[in-house]
N, C-alpha and C positions, 0 to 999 in steps of 0.2 A: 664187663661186670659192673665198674662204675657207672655207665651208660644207662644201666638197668636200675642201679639204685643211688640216686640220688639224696638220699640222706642222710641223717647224722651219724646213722651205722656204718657211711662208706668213710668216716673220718680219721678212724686210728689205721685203718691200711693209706688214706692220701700221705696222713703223717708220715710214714715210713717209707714210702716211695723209694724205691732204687736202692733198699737196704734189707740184709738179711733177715725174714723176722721166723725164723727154722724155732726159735727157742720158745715160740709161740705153743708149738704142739710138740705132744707126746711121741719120742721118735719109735716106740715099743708101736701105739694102736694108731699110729696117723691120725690121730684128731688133736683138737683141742685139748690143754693140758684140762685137769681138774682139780678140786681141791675140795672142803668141806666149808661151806659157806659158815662163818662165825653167827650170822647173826638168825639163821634158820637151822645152823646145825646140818644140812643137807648137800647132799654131792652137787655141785655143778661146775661148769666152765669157769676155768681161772683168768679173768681178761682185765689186767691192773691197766693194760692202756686203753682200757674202754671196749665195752662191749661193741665187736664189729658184725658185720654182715652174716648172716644165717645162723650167729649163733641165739639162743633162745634166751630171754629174759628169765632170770634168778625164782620169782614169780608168776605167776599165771596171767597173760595177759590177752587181751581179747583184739587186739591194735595188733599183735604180732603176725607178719603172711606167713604162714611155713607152706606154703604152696608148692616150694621146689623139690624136687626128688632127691638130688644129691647135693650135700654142701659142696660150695665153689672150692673148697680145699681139697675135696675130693672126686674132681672133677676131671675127667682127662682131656676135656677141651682147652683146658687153661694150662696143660703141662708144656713148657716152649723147650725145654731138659731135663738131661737126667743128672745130679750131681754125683761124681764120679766117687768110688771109696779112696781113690789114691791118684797121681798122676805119675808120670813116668818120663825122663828124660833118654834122648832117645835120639842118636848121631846118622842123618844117613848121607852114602857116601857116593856120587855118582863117580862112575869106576873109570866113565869115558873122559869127563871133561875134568876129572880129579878135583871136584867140587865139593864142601861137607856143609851140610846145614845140622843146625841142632833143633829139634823140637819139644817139644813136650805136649806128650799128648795121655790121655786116660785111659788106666789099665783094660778096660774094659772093652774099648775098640779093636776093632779087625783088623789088617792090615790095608784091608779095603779101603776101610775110613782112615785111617793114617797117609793112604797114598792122596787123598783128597785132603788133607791137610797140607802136602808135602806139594800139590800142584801150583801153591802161591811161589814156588819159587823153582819149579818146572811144569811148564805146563803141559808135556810131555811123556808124565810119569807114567802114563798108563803102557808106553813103549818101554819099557825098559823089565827084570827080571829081576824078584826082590829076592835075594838069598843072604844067608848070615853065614860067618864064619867061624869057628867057635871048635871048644874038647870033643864036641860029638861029630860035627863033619867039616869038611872043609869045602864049601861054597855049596851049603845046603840050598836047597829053593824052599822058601817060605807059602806055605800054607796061608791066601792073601784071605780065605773064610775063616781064618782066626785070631787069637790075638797073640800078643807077644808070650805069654808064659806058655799058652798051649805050643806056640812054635820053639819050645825051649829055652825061649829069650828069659831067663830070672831077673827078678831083681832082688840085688844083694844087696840093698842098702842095710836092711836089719844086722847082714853080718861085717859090714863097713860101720856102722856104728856101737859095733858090742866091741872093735878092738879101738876104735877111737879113728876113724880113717873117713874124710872128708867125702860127702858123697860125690862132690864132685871128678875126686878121684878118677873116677872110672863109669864112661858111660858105653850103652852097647853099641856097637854099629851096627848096619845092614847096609852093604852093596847092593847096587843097580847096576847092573850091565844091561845093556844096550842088548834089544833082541831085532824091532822093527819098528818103524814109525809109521805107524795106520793112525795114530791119531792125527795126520795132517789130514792125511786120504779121506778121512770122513768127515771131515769139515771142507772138503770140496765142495761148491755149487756142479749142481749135474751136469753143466756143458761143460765144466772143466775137467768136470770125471771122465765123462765124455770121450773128450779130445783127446786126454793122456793116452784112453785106452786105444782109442785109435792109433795114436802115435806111434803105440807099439807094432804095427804091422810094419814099420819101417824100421823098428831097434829090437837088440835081442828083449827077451821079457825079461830075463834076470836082472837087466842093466836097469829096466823103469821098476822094480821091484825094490833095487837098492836106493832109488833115488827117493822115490814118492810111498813106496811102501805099498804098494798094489799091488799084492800078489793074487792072484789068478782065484783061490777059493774069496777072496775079499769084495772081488770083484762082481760078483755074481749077487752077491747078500746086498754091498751099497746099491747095485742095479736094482736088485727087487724092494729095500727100502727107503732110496731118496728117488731115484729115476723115471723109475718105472718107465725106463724103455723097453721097444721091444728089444728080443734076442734072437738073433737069426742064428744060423747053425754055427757049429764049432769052427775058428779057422785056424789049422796051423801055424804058430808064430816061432823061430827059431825052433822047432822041433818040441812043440808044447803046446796043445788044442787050447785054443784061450775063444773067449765071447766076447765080440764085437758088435756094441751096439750100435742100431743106425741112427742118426740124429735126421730129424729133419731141415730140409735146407735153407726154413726161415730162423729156426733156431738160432739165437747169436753166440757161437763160441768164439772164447778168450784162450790167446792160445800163450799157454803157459811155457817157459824152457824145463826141461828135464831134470833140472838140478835145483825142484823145490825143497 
């Protein structure tokens, strides 16, 4: 935006730089607040720290571009977020390693987006099974296409602060148990995909399922979207038709132990 204008109009947004300026506009019409000009008597744009960028001179002026279609405030080019109505603290509890983080994230996210918040400090979390536990079930599984209040999750702070009770008081949790780790498995390069899978004709498949997370439908999907090996027929492994890709013999695999 300032790239494009270069002048004295890009000056009260340089001023403010890296600061709130929401009080600028009307939060009712998203624009520009307004006011009655004193000295025309006439509606226009209220701008005490100087008229900036696309907004239009008080008077008629012949200098002014109004070229552009939409003003830059109402631009969806230039939205980098959304300011949330509220935020929300919010305990989660990994069940396996008996680890708790606290976050705080905005009511308005999924679970989805919570678990990508939560991946700064597992990066794993896509393996594990988000369930709360609470008056209504005991080790619910959480709905990860919603957000916390549609999953039941309230927040009570409105009623923690009508009797005088610290929000900190009490915050929600949600457990993670542990279902599979495929998030390693798909961050394999394909000759190590590869090799595992091969490796399986020598170990049962359950055994390379628990270790690396490879189970047999997962196998098929990373083959057809990182590999793209061929797949020759089905071969029985410990009593389980599994697909064994052939690798060719310049191919360099790295041969990994079982217990990634």
């Amino acid at each position: 935006l300032l790239e494009a204008h270069k002048d004295i109009l890009a000056q009260p947004i340089i001023d403010h730089a890296g600061r709130d300026i929401s009080h600028w506009f009307d939060p009712l019409t998203m624009d520009v607040k307004t006011h009655v000009n004193p000295a025309t008597e006439l509606k226009s744009y209220y701008t005490p720290m100087g008229r900036f960028i696309h907004v239009p001179p008080a008077e008629p002026d012949v200098s002014w571009d109004n070229s552009f279609e939409t003003p830059w405030w109402k631009d969806e080019s230039f939205v980098v977020g959304t300011l949330t109505q509220k935020t929300r603290a919010l305990k989660v509890k990994n069940m396996l390693s008996r680890q708790e983080h606290r976050l705080e994230v905005c009511s308005e996210e999924t679970m989805e987006e919570i678990l990508n918040r939560y991946l700064d400090f597992n990066a794993h979390a896509a393996s594990y099974t988000w369930k709360r536990t609470d008056s209504l079930e005991v080790g619910r599984v959480l709905d990860m296409g919603q957000n916390l209040e549609e999953n039941g999750i309230k927040d009570e702070r409105p009623q923690f602060d009508d009797v005088g009770i610290d929000d900190e008081y009490y915050i929600p949790t949600v457990h993670l148990y542990f279902s599979d780790d495929l998030t390693v498995a798909m961050r394999l390069p394909c000759s190590v995909v590869c090799e595992v899978r091969v490796s399986a004709m020598t170990r049962p498949v359950h055994h390379v399922a628990t270790r690396v997370g490879a189970r047999v439908g997962a196998w098929t999907r990373l083959g057809q979207r990182d590999c793209g090996a061929h797949w020759p027929e089905f071969v029985p492994v410990g009593g389980v038709a599994v697909r064994v890709p052939s690798v060719p013999a310049s191919t360099p695999v790295r041969r990994w132990p079982l217990n990634l």
